[in-house]
VEXPABA-499228 format. One record per residue (C-alpha): x, y, z. Coordinates in steps of 0.02 Angstrom, whole numbers, plus 50000, padded with zeros to 5 digits. Each point is the difference from the previous one (the first is absolute). Example, Ala and Ser with C-alpha at 12.3 -4.5 7.8 and 13.67 -1.06 7.14 Angstrom:
506154977550390;500695017249967;
This chain:
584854914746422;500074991250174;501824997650079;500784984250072;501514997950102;501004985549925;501414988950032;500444990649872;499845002549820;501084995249831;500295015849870;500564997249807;500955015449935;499955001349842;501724992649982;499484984850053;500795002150195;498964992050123;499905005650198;499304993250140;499795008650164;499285012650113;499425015649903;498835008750103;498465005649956;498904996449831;498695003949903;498494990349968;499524995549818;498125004949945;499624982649983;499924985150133;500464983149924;500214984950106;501755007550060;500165020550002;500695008049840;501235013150072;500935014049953;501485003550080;500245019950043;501894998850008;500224994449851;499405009149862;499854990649826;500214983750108;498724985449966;499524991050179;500154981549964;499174991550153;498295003750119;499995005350168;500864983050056;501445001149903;499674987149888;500155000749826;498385003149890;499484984549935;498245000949908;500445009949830;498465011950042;501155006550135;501385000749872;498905010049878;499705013250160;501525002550027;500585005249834;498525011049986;500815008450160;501835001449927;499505005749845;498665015050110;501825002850091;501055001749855;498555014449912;499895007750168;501965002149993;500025006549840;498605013050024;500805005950158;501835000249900;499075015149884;499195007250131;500315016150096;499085003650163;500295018050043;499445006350168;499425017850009;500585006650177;499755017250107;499295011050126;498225005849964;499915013149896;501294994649875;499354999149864;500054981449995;498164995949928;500225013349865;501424989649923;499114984550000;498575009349904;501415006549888;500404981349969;498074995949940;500145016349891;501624994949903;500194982449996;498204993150023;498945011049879;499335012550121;498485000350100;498394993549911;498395011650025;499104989650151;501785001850100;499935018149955;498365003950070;500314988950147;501285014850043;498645014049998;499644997950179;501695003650063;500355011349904;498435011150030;500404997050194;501805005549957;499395015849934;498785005150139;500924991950140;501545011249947;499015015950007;499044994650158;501785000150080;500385014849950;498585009050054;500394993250170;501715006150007;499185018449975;499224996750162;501564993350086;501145013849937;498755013250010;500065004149840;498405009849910;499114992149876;499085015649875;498205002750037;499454995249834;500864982450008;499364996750205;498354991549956;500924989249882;501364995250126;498764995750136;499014989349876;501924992149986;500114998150183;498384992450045;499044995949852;499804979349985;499335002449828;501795004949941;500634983550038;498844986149903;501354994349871;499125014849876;500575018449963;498615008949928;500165015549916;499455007550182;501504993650060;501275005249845;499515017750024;500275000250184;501704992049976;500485010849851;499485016550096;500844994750170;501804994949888;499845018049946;499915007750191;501495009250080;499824990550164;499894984549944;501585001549882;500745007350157;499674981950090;500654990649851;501695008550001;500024992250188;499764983949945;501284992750074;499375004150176;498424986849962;499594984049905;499425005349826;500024988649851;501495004549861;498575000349838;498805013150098;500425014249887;500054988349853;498014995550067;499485018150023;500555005549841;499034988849914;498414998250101;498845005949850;500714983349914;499664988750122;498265005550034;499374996849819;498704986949986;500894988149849;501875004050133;501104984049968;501684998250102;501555004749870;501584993050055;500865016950082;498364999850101;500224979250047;501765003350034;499755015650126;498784992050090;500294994650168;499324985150093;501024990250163;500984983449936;499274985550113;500684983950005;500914992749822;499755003349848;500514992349842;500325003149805;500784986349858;500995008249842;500904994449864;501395014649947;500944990949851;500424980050032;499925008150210;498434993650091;499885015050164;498944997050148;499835014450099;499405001250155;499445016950098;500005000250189;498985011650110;501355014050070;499075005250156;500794992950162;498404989550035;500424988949837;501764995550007;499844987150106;499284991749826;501725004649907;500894982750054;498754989249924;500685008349827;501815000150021;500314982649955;500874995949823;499945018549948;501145005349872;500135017650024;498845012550114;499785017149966;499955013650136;499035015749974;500205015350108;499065015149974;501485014249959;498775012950019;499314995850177;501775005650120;498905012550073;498444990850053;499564987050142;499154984649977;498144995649986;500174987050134;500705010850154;500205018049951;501565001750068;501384989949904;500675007249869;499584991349831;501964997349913;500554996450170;498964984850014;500284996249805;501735000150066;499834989850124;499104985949911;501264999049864;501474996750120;498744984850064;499554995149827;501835002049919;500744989450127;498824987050020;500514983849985;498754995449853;500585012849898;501984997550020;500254991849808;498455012849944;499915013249877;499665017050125;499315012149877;499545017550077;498545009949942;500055019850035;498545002849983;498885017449952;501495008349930;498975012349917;499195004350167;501735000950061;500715013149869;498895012250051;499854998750192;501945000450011;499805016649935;499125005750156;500284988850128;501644995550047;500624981650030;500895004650161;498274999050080;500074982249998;501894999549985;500885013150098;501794993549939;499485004249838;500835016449937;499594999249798;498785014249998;498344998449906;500724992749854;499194986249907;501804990149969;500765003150166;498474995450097;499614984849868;501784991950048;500095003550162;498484988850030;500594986749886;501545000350102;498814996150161;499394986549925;501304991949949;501005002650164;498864987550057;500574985649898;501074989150135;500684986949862;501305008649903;499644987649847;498395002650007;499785015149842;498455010550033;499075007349825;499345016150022;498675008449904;499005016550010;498304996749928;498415007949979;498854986450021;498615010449955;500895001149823;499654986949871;501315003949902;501334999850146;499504983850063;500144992349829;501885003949986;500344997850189;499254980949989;501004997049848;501515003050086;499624990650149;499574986949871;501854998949965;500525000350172;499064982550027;500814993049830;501755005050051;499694993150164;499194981349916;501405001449894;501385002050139;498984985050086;500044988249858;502085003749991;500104998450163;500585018050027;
């Protein structure tokens, strides 16, 4: 509604204390009577007693408004008393969107079949978009494609038919037979060197699938598919007596200037960094190193004022991507301190440790996960124990702990 700077207005608490005085600003009631029925944002559960003037509401039609308001209040208070806004945060890349699918999947009975085959699009440009990269990096690295697969991968490069939202069985067999060439396995393995989306081999492997006439979306395909988070998004869900509204920022540095509209009244935010990504730059410059700028936007996000009473729940993310890159490539790439080896446990902890170095309240406790967000199963148990983070913490709040 419209807002009005006041001066003067009398509040009944429910105990029956009366106030009179300056309060600032309030909000206007839906309806204009002969004086404004108000309600007063400072308050909450308070009934405004008087109009704009200050004078006490004398026709009983203003009377029966401003119950109607106290008693909106008082269901608005006890909605928001049982609810839980969780904030998804992160760099790009994070896996941040995937969760929130996750959340659909488990706790709102899955995707029905018109949001399935909304996804076809993406995912088709997924597929050939992935490969089209790849047969680009041949070029850049100089790396041979076989003559058998070199018609295919310059109907890849140029052709505009391979990018109409469709893959026909034209474009299956291309795919399948390029997945299957020396050279362009040899550009995959230097992945890291490019931008390349994290389900391309997942894609490839089952291009035949895709390209069937009566194709609908399952969920592994929904929940590899990759599209860029713009502005806010938002999901309602009831887990137990627990109503969750979660809300899923963009990640790119173009959309966080959105984050502070969300911060307000959150009761716990979860931060997802991608565990598998310490050896690759980000989309938006090239150059910056992706965990470093995870990093960096958890120390801002930790220690931000909003979030100094707030759950801080940390997400590491693509843990199954991680297992078996650590086996190769080793973390002192990104962290040349680091001394653990390519082991799995050493390398896991050691970025934990990173994270949590960047905590600057030492009451504030940070939760750490490793998730596979990819991983219905995983997410399931992971959200039931952040679940029980937020009751402990409503339970410490109502004992004033």
């Amino acid at each position: 509604g419209k807002e009005k700077e006041h001066s003067e207005i009398i509040v009944e608490f429910s105990g029956g204390v009366y106030e009179r005085g300056s309060v600032g600003r309030v909000l206007v009631g839906k309806k204009r009577l002969g004086t404004w029925g108000v309600r007063c944002s400072l308050f909450p559960g308070a009934r405004v007693m008087g109009g704009c003037n200050g004078k006490p509401a004398s026709s009983e039609e203003e009377v029966e408004a401003n119950r109607a308001i106290t008693k909106e209040l008082f269901e608005d208070r006890k909605r928001l008393e049982n609810e839980v806004k969780l904030l998804l945060l992160g760099a790009g890349e994070s896996g941040k969107s995937t969760i929130f699918k996750q959340m659909k999947i488990i706790h709102m009975s899955g995707f029905t079949e018109e949001e399935r085959l909304a996804f076809k699009s993406v995912i088709f440009n997924n597929t050939v978009g992935s490969m089209r990269v790849l047969v680009t990096a041949c070029q850049e690295f100089e790396i041979e494609i076989s003559e058998e697969n070199r018609a295919a991968a310059e109907r890849m490069s140029s052709g505009e038919q391979y990018f109409t939202g469709e893959i026909t069985d034209e474009i299956a067999a291309d795919i399948t037979a390029m997945w299957k060439d020396e050279g362009i396995r040899k550009a995959f393995q230097r992945s890291s060197e490019f931008q390349l989306n994290d389900s391309a081999a997942y894609y490839f492997e089952n291009a035949d699938r895709l390209a069937k006439p009566d194709y609908v979306p399952t969920d592994q395909d929904i929940l590899r598919s990759r599209a860029k988070t713009t502005g806010i998004v938002e999901v309602s869900f009831k887990v137990e007596n627990l109503l969750f509204r979660m809300i899923d920022v963009g990640g790119q540095r173009s959309e966080r200037k959105k984050w502070l509209h969300c911060f307000q009244d959150v009761t716990s935010a979860v931060f997802c960094v991608s565990l598998s990504e310490y050896d690759l730059k980000l989309y938006e410059d090239d150059v910056t190193n992706r965990m470093h700028e995870s990093l960096r936007l958890f120390r801002e996000i930790c220690n931000n004022k909003w979030f100094r009473e707030t759950a801080m729940i940390l997400f590491l993310n693509k843990d199954d991507l991680f297992r078996e890159k650590i086996k190769n490539v080793d973390l002192s790439v990104c962290f040349p301190k680091y001394t653990g080896g390519c082991d799995y446990e050493n390398a896991l902890q050691y970025v934990k440790d990173q994270f949590i170095l960047q905590n600057e309240n030492g009451n504030k406790e940070i939760y750490v996960h490793s998730t596979t967000a990819t991983d219905t199963k995983n997410i399931d148990t992971v959200f039931q124990d952040v679940k029980d983070i937020i009751l402990k913490q409503y339970i410490g709040r109502d004992m004033g702990v």
